[in-house]
C-alpha positions as CSV (number, residue, x, y, z in Angstrom):
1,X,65.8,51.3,72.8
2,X,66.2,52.0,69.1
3,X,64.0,53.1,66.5
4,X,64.2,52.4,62.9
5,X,63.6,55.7,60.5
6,X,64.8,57.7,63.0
7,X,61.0,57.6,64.3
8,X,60.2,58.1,67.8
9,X,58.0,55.5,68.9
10,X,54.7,54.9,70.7
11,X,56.5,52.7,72.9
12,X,58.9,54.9,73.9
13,X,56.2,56.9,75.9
14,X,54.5,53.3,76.7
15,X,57.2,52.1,78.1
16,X,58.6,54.7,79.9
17,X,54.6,54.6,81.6
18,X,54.7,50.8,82.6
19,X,58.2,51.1,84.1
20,X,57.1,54.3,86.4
21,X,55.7,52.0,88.5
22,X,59.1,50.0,88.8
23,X,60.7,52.7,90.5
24,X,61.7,51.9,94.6
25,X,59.0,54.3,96.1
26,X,61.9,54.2,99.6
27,X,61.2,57.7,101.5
28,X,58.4,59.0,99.8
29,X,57.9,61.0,102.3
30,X,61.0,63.0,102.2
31,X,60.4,63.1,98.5
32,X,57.0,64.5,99.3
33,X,58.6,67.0,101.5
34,X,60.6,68.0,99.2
35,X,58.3,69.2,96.8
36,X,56.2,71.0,99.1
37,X,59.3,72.8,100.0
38,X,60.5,73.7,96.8
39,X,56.7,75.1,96.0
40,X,57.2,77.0,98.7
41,X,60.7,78.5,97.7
42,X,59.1,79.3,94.3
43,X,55.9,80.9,95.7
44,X,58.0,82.8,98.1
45,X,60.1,84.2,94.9
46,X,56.6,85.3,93.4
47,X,56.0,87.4,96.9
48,X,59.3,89.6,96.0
49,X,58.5,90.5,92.2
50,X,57.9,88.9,88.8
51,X,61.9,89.2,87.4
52,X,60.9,86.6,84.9
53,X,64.9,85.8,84.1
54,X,66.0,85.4,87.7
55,X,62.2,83.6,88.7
56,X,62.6,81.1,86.6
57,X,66.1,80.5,86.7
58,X,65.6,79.9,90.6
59,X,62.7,78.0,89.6
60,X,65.2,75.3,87.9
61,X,67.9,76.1,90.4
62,X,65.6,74.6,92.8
63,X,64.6,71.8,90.8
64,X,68.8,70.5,90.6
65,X,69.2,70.9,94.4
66,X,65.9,69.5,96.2
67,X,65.0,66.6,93.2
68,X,68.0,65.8,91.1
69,X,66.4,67.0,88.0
70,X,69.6,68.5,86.5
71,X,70.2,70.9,83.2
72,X,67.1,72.0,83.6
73,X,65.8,74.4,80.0
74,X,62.6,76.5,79.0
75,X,62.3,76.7,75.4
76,X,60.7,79.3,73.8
77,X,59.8,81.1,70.7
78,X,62.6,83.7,69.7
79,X,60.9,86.1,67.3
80,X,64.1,87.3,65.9
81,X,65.8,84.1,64.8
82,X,62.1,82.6,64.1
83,X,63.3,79.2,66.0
84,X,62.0,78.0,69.2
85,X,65.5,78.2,71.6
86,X,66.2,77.7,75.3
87,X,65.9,80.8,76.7
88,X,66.1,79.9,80.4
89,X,68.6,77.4,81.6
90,X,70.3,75.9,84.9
91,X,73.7,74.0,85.0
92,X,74.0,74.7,80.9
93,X,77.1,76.6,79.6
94,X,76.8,79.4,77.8
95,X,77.9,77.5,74.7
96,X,75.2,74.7,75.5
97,X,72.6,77.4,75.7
98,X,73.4,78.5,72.2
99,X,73.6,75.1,70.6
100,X,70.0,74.6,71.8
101,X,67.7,75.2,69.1
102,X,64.6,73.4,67.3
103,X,62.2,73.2,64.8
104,X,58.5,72.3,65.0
105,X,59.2,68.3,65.3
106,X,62.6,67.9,65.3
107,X,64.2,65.7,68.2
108,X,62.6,65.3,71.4
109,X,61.7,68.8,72.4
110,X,60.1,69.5,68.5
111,X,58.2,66.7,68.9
112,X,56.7,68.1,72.4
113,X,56.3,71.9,70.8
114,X,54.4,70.2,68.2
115,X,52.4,67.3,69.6
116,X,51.9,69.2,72.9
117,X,52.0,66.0,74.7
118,X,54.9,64.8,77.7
119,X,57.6,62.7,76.3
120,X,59.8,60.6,79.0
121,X,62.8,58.8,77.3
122,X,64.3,56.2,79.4
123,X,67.6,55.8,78.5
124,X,69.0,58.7,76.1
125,X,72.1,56.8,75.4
126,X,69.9,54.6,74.0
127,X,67.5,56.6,72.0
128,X,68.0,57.4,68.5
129,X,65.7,60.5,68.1
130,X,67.2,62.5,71.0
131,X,69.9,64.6,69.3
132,X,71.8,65.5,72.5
133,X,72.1,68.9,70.7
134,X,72.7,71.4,73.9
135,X,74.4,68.7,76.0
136,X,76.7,66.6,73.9
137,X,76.5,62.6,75.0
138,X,79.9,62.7,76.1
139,X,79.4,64.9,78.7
140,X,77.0,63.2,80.7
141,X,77.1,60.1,83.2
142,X,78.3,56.8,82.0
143,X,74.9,55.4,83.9
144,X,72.0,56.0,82.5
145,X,70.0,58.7,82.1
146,X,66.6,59.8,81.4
147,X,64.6,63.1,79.6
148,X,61.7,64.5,80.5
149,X,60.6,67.4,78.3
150,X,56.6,68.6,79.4
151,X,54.9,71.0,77.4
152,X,54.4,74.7,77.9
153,X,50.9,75.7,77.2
154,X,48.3,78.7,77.2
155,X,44.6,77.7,76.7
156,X,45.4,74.4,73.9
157,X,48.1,76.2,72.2
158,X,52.0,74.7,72.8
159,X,54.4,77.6,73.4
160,X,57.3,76.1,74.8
161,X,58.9,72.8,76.4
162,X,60.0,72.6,80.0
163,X,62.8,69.9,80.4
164,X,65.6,68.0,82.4
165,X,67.9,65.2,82.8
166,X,67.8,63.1,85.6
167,X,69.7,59.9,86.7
168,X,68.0,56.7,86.0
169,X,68.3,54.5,88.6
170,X,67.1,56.8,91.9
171,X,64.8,55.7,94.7
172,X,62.3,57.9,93.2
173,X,59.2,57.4,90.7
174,X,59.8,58.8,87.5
175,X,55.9,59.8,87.2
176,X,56.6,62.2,90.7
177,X,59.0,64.0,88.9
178,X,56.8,64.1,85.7
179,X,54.1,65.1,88.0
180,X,56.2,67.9,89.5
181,X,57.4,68.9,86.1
182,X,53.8,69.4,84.9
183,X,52.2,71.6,88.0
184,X,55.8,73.9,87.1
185,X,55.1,74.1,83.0
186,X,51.6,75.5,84.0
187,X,52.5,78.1,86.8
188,X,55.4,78.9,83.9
189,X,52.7,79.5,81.4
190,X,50.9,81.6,83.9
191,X,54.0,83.7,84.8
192,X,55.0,84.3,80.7
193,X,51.3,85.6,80.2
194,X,51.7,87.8,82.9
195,X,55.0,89.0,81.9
196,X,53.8,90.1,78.2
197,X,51.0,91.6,79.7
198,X,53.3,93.9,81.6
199,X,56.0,94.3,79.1
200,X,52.9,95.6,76.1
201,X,51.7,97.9,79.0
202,X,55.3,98.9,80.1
203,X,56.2,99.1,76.5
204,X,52.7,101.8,75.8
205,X,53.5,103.8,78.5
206,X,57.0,104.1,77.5
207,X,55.9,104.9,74.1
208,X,53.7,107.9,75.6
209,X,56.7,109.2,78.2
210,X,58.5,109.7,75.5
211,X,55.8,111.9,73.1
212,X,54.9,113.3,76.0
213,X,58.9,114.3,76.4
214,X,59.3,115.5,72.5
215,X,56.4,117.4,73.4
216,X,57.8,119.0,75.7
217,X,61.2,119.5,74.5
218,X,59.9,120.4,70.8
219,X,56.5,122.0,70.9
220,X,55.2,125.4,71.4
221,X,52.2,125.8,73.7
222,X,51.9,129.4,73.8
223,X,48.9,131.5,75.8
224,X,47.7,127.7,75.3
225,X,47.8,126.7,72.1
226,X,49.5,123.8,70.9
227,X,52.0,123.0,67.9
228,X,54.9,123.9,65.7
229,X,53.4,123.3,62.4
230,X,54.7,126.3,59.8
231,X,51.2,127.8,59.1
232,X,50.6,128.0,63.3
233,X,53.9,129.9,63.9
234,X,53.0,131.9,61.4
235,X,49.6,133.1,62.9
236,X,50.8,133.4,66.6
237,X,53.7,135.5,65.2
238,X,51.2,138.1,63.6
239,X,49.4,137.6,66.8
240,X,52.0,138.8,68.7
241,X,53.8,141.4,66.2
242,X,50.2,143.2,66.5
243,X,49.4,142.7,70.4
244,X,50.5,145.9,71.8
245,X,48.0,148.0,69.2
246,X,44.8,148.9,69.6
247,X,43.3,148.6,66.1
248,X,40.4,145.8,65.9
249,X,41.2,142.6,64.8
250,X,39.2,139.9,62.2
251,X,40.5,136.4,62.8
252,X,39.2,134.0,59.8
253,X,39.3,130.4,59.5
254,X,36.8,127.3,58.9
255,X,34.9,126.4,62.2
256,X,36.6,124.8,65.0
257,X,40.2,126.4,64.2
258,X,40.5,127.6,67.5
259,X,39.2,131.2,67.0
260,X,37.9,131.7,70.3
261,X,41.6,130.7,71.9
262,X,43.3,132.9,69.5
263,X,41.2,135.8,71.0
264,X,42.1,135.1,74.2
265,X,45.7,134.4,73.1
266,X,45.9,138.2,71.7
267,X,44.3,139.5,74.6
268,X,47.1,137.9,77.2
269,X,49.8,139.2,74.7
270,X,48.5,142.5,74.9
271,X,49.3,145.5,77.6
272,X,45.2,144.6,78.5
273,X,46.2,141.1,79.9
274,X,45.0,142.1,83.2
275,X,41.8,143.3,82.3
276,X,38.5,141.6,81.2
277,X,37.9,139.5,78.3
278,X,34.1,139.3,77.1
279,X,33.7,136.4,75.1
280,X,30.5,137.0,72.8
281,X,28.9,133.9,70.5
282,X,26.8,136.3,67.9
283,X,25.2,132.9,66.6
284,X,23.5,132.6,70.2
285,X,21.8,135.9,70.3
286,X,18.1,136.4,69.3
287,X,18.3,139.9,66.9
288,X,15.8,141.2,69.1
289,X,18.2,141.3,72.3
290,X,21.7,142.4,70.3
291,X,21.3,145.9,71.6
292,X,20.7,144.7,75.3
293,X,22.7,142.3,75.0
294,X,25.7,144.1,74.0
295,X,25.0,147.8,75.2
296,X,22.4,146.8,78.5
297,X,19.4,148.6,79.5
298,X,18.4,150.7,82.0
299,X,15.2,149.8,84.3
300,X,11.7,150.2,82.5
301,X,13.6,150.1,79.1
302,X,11.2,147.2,77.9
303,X,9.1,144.6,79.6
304,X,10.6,142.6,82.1
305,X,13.8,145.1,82.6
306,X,13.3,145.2,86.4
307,X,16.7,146.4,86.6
308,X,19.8,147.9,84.9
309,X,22.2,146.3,83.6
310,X,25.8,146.7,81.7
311,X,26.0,145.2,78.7
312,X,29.1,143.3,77.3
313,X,30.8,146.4,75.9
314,X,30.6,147.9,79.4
315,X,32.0,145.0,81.2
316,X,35.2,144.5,79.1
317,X,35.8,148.4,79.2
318,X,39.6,148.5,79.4
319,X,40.2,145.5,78.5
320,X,39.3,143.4,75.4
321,X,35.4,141.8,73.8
322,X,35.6,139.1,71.5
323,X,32.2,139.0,69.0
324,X,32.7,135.8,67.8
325,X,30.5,134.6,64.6
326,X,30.2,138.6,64.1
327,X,28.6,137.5,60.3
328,X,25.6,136.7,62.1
329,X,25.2,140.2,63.3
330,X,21.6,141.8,61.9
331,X,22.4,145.0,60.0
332,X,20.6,147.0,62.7
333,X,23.1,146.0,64.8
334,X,26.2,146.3,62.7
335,X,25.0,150.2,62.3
336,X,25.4,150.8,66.1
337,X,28.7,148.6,65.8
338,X,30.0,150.7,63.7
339,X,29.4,154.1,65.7
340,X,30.6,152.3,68.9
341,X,33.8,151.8,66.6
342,X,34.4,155.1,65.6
343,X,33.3,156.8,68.4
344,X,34.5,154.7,71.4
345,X,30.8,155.2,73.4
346,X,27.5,153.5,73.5
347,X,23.8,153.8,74.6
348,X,22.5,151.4,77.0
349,X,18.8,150.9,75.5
350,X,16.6,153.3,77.6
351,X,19.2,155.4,78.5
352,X,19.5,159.8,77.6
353,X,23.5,159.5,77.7
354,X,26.1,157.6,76.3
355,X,28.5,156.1,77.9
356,X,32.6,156.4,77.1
357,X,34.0,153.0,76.8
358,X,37.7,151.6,75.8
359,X,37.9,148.2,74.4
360,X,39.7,146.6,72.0
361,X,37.3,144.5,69.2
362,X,38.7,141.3,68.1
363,X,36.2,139.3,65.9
364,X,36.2,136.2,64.2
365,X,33.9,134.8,61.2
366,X,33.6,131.6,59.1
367,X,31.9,133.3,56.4
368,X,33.5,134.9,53.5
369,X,32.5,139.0,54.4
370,X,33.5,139.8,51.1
371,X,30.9,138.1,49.5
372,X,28.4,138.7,52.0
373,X,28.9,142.5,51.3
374,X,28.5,142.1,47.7
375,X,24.7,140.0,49.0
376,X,24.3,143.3,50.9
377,X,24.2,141.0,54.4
378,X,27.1,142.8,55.7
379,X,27.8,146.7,55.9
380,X,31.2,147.7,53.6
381,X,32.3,149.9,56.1
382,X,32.2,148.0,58.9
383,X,34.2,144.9,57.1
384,X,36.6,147.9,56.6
385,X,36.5,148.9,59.6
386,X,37.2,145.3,61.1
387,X,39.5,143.6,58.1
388,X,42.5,146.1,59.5
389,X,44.1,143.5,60.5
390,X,43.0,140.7,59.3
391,X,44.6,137.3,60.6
392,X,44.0,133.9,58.3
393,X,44.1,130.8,61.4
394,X,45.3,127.6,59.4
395,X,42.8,124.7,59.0
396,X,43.7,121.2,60.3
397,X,45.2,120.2,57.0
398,X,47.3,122.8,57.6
399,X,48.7,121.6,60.4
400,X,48.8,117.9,59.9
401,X,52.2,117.7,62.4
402,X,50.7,119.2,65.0
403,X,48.2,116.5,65.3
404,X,50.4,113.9,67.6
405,X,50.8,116.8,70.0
406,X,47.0,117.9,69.8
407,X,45.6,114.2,70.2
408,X,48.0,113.2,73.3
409,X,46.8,116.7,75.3
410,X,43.1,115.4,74.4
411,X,43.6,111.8,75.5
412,X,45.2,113.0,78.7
413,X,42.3,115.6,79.2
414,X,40.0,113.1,79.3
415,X,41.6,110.7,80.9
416,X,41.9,113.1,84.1
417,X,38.2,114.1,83.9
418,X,36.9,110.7,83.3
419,X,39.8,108.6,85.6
420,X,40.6,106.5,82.6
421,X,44.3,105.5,81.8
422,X,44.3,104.9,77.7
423,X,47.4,105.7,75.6
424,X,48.0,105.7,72.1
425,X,50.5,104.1,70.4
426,X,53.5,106.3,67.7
427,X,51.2,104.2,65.2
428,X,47.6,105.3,66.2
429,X,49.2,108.5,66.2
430,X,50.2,108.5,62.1
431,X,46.8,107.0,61.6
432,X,45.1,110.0,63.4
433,X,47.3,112.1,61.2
434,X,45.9,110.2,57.8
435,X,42.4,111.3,58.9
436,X,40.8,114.0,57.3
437,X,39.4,116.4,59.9
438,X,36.4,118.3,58.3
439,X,35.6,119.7,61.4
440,X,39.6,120.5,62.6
441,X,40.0,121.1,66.0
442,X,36.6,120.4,67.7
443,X,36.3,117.2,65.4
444,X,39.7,116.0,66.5
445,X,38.9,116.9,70.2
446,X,35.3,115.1,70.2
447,X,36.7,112.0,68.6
448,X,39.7,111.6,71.2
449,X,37.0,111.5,73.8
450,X,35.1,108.9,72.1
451,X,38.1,107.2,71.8
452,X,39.2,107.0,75.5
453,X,35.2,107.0,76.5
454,X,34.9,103.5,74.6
455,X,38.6,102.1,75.0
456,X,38.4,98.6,76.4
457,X,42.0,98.1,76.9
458,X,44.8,101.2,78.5
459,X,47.5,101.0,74.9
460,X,45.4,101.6,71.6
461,X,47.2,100.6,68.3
462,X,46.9,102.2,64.7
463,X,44.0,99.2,64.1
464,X,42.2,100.0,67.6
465,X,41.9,103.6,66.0
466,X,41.0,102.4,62.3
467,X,37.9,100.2,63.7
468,X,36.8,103.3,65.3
469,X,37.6,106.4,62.7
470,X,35.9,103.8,59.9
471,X,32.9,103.9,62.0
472,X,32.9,107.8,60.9
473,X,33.2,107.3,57.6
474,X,29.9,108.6,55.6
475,X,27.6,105.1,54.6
476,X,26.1,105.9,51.7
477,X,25.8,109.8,52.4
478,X,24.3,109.2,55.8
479,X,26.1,109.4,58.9
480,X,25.8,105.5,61.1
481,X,24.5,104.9,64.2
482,X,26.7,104.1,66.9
483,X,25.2,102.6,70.8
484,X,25.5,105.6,73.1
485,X,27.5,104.2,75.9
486,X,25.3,105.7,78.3
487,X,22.4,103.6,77.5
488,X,20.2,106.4,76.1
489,X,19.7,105.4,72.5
490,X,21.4,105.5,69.4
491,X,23.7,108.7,68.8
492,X,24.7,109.9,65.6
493,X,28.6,109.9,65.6
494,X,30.6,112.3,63.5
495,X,29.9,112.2,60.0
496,X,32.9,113.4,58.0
497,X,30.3,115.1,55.1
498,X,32.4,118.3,54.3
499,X,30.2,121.1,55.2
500,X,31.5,124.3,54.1
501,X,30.7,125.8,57.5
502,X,28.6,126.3,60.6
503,X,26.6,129.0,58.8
504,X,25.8,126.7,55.7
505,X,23.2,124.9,57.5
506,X,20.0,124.7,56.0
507,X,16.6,124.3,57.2
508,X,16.3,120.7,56.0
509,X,19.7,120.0,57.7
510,X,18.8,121.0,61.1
511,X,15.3,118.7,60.7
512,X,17.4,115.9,59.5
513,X,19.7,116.0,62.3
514,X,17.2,116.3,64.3
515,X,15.3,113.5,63.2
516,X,18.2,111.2,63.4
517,X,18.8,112.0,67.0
518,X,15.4,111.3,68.1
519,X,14.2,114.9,68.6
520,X,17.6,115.4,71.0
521,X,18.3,118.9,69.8
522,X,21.6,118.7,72.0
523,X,22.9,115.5,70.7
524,X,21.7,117.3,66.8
525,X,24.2,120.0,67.9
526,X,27.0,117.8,68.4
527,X,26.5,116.0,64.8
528,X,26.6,119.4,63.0
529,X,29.2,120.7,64.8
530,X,27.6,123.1,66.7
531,X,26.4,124.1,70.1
532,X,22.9,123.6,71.9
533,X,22.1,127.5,71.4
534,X,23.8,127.4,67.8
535,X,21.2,125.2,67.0
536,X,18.1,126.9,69.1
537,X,19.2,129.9,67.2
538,X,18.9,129.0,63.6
539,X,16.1,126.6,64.2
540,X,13.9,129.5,65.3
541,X,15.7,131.7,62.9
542,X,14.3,129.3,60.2
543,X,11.2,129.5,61.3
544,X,10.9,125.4,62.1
């Protein structure tokens, strides 16, 4: 049958349907058995793995032997020669494998990748548009012989071609074998979709192995803190090169730098590592209880002091007390500091005596003490007294290749507290690095858990973590809503407005916050950046 314009015709497929039925249909049952057992063989293959290579090679292996469908090929897309090639074959040389390979339309199998519809020619010999490109002519049977090439498919949408000769004249229908052909292309369609879906997981988890690996290999995670940026190194030398001395220490950085692990990270360099560490949040203390708070109280001191108690200086004595936020200290306060300083003792309130104690001060500020000495909120001589060694922590700016390390310990944090499996991809990574971080440490750290909190797939790319860091970005100077995942309302997510601190929070910031959130002072906290108490603090502080 011959076509003129090299056109393959409608009657090609028309014919080839009204002949089926000219077929001998002698033992149809054995045919019948046939296929039942070759469904078998494949579904037993399935039960031992999906090796897609050897699977689908046995699947055309099986094919030749039990139904005489011969040089049997699966063509596919091949993203790095951008043609559609066989990449599975049976009973095709190695050079025949390599000759294969169409465009959208060309020959029989072009036609079938881009009409997505069966083609069965009758008689190839015969047939103009089949270009005999893998197998030459030649090399086939004198007799005739037919094609049947079935599409691949995935919802409506073609990816490959499934075909095979066969000899013409056999006692068996051409529409079984069609039929056959068909049930295979759509279990192969199932099995490809499969396979990607493992390789892109296979492919995220490698990607993570290995970070994890550099990180490893590469990264310093001293007394627990993470990175080998320049500015880091830096700081945890000074750390270190002063750890055996005794002299106080003022660590000062932006909020959420990490002062609070640096404290700790001094205090396990130093001789006192076996000793306590009193960690002290200034910010959360009411003026009123500083003195108890930090020198106790004996019984009958005030009301409600049913019994004496140490205060914090007394529990780290020998070892070291960190006042964190120590600009928030009342002057009152920073007087009786200042003695304990000097003098190495202190007064519980109530008490005749005064106690000897030996700790080592390290404190840690956001504010500039300079200036607040100047405003006369600070005493000179205790700044003095604290800035003798003072240690500068470096912003996350500062330390822009440390973020990789940082946001892979996060994501695996949360993923062991919350049971999730997420993973970010080398590109997520570079965009989390491209991200300003306003609030540093605690603003990288809160986002990551968003992030693994709201993932809806285990690998996240560099546009997975774009949808989600744009929903950050400030909208028109106010920060947008995002669902709380929880069900309980909206909650205010991160908005990247550069304050210039923790302390720089006015009145009207804390009623805004609060306003957003719904009255939820907690939830307030988190959008400012600071804690619960933080905020209980300077909203009574403010008198609101």
């Amino acid at each position: 049958m011959r076509h003129s314009s090299g056109e393959l015709s409608q009657a090609v497929v028309e014919d080839a349907n009204m002949r089926l039925s000219d077929e001998p249909e002698q033992s149809s049952a054995f045919w019948r058995s046939q296929e039942m057992l070759l469904i078998q063989n494949v579904m037993a293959q399935l039960s031992k793995g999906l090796v897609l290579d050897l699977l689908l090679r046995e699947v055309l292996h099986l094919l030749s032997e039990m139904l005489g469908l011969n040089r049997g090929r699966i063509v596919l897309y091949d993203s790095i020669t951008k043609t559609y090639r066989v990449r599975h074959s049976y009973g095709l040389t190695n050079e025949e494998v390599e000759r294969g390979k169409y465009a959208l339309g060309e020959g029989i199998t072009g036609r079938v990748l881009a009409n997505g519809q069966l083609i069965i020619v009758q008689n190839i010999h015969t047939e103009p548009i089949f270009l005999a490109r893998a197998v030459e002519r030649h090399r086939l049977p004198a007799e005739p012989v037919s094609f049947i090439a079935v599409p691949i498919t995935l919802g409506h949408k073609t990816i490959g071609v499934l075909a095979c000769h066969r000899i013409r004249h056999r006692n068996r229908p051409l529409a079984d074998d069609a039929m056959i052909l068909r049930t295979l292309s759509a279990l192969i369609g199932q099995l490809l979709q499969l396979n990607e879906a493992l390789q892109e997981k296979t492919r995220g988890l490698e990607q993570h192995n290995d970070l994890l690996a550099r990180a490893l290999a590469n990264a310093t995670v001293r007394y627990g803190i993470i990175g080998t940026s320049p500015p880091l190194l830096r700081a945890i030398a000074e750390l270190e090169q002063i750890s055996t001395a005794n002299a106080s220490v003022l660590l000062l950085g932006e909020s959420g730098t990490g002062k609070e692990l640096f404290a700790r990270a001094l205090h396990l360099a130093s001789p006192r590592c076996d000793r306590p560490f009193i960690n002290v949040n200034c910010a959360a203390i009411p003026d009123t209880l500083f003195e108890s708070e930090l020198f106790g109280h004996e019984r009958g001191a005030f009301t409600g002091a049913s019994d004496a108690r140490a205060g914090w200086f007394e529990q780290a004595n020998t070892g070291t007390i960190f006042l964190d936020e120590i600009g928030e200290m009342p002057l009152m306060m920073q007087t009786k500091l200042l003695r304990t300083l000097q003098e190495g003792t202190i007064a519980r309130l109530g008490a005749k005596r005064e106690t000897k104690v030996d700790v080592r001060l390290v404190a840690a500020t956001n504010r500039d003490l300079q200036n607040e000495v100047a405003q006369g909120r600070f005493r000179e001589d205790l700044f003095y007294r604290l800035n003798v060694i003072p240690i500068k922590l470096p912003s996350l700016a500062d330390r822009l290749s440390d973020i990789p390390l940082l946001a892979t310990h996060f994501v695996n944090r949360v993923n062991q507290a919350n049971r999730r499996n997420v993973n970010l991809t080398p590109d997520a990574l570079e965009r989390l690095k491209d991200h300003p971080w306003p609030g540093n440490i605690r603003q990288l750290s809160n986002v990551i858990e968003r992030i693994v909190l709201l993932a809806d797939k285990t690998v996240l790319n560099g546009y997975d973590i774009e949808a989600i860091l744009s929903a950050d970005a400030p909208d028109s100077g106010r920060a947008r809503i995002a669902q709380d995942e929880r069900g309980t309302g909206p909650l205010p997510v991160w908005s990247s407005r550069p304050y210039a601190g923790a302390d720089s929070h006015s009145a009207a910031d804390l009623q805004d916050a609060v306003r957003r959130c719904g009255g939820n002072k907690s939830r307030a906290a988190q959008l400012l950046g600071l804690t619960a108490r933080q905020l209980t603090y300077r909203w009574k502080k403010s008198g609101l």
